[in-house]
N, C-alpha and C positions, 0 to 999 in steps of 0.2 A: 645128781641123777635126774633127767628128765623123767617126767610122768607123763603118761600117754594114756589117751583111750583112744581105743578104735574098734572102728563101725564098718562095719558089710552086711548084705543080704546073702552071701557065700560063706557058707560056714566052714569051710577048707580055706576060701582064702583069708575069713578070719584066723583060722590058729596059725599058717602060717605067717602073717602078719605077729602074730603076737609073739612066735618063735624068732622071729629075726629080730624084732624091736630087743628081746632079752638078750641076744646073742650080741646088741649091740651098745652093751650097758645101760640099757632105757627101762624103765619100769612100769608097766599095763596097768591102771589103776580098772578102769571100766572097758568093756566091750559088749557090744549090743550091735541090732540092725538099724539102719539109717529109718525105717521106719516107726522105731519107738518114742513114745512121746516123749522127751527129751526136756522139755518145760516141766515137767512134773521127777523128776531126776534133778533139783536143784546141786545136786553133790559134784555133778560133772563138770560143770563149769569150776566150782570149785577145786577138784582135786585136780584135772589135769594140768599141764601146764602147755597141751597142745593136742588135737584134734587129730587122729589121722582118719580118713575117709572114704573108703576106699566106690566109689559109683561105677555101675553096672548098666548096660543099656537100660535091665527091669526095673533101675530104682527111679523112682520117681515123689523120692521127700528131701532131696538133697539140699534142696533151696531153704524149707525148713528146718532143717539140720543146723544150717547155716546162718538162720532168721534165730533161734533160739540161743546159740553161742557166740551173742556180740563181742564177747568181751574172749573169747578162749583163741588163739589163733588156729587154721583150720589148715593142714596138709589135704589136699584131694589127690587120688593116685586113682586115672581113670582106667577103664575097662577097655581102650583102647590104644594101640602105639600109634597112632597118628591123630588129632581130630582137635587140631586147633580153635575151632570153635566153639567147643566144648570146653575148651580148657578158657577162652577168654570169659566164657560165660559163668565159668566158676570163677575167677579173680571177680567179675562185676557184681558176682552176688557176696563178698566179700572173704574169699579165700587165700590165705597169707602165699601158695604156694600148690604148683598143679604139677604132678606128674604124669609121664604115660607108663603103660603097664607093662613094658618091659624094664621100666626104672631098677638099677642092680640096688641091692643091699645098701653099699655106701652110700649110694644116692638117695634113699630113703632115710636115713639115716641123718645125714648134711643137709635134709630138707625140713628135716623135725629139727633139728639145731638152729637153720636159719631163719624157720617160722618165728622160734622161742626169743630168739630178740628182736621181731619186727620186721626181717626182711621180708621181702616179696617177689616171688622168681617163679621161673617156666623151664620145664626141662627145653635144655636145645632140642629136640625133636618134634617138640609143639612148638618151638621158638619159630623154628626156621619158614613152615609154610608161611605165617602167617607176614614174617620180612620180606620172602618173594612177593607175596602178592602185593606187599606195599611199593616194593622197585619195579614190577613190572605195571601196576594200574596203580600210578601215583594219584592220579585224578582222581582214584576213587575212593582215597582218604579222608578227603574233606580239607576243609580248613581246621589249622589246630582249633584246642578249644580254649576257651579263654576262662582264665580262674577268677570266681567272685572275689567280689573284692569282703575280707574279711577284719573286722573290727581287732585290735593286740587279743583281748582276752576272749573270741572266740575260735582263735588263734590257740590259744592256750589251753582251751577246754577241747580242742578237736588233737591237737598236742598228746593229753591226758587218756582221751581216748582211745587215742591209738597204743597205748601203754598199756590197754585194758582196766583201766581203773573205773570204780562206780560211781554214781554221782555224790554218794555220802563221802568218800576221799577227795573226789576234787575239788568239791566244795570245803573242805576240811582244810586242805593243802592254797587255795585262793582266798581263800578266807570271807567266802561267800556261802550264801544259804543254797539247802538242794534248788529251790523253789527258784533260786535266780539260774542254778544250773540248768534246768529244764527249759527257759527261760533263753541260753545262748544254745543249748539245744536244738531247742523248735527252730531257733534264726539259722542256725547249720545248716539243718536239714531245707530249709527251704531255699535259702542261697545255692544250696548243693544240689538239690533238685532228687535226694532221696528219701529212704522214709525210715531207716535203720542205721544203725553206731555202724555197723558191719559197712555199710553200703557207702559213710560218711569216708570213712579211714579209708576206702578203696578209692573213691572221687578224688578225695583228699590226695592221696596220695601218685594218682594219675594226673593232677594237674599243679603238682608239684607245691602244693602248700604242708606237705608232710617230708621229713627226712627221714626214711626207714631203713 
């Protein structure tokens, strides 16, 4: 049984959130608003075993929702049916998966599933603007981006990361000290050009040094 928490600043559309996730054999450990301090709730990360999120134009802690649960995969189901940009900019802040808000049941559902083992998707409806405007202003894409070049074991440790694991497991499991984990860390993040696990696993996994 997946374990879920989930967060709004709409307290209607929390319970019904919580009502459908039940209706779909999932289980609500936590619920709360996107603006609670969430760093001081160490249990969440813990018990969940996936995020749902639900962003509202008025919310505006989403980002640190996001920044405090590196390690938990994060569903966002936004407050709008269309707004691709919106939605790119939550995968960039490291969200496993973006919906819009007319997203049905099953599809909420299939998206906390695919969270929970690492995938990372966009409903078609956010999908699709963002493909036209790729075929129609291809120019305006840029050049791909080119992946740093990454050592085998920070490789491994961005690997790990993306599994959600802490740095006292991976260093457990490499059989290396925390102290050297923080260590191919810092080198991640700077090769990668971010400043968070969250933000690593998403680069990471945009420029295809992660298999999710």
């Amino acid at each position: 049984m997946r374990r879920v928490a989930v967060f709004s600043d709409q307290a209607v559309a929390r319970a019904g959130l919580v009502a459908l996730l039940e209706r779909g054999g999932m289980q609500v450990v936590v619920t709360g608003t996107p603006a609670e301090p969430l760093d001081d709730e160490p249990g969440v990360a813990a018990e969940a075993d996936v995020v749902l999120l639900h962003l509202t134009r008025q919310t505006d802690a989403w980002r640190s929702v996001l920044a405090h649960l590196p390690s938990t995969p994060v569903v966002v189901l936004l407050d709008d049916v269309i707004d691709a940009g919106r939605a790119a900019r939550a995968l960039d802040a490291g969200a496993r998966v973006v919906l819009a808000r007319d997203a049905t049941e099953e599809e909420i559902v299939a998206a906390i599933d695919a969270a929970a083992v690492g995938l990372i998707a966009m409903s078609a409806r956010l999908a699709e603007p963002v493909l036209a405007r790729r075929d129609a202003h291809p120019s305006s894409i840029g050049p791909p981006e080119v992946a740093p070049q990454l050592t085998p074991r920070e490789r491994q440790v961005l690997g790990m990361v993306a599994e959600g694991l802490p740095n006292k497991i991976i260093a457990a499991r490499l059989g290396i000290s925390e102290h050297t984990v923080k260590t191919h860390l810092a080198a991640l993040f700077e090769k990668l050009g971010v400043s968070t696990r969250a933000e690593a696993v998403a680069r990471g996994a945009r420029l295809g040094l992660l298999l999710l």
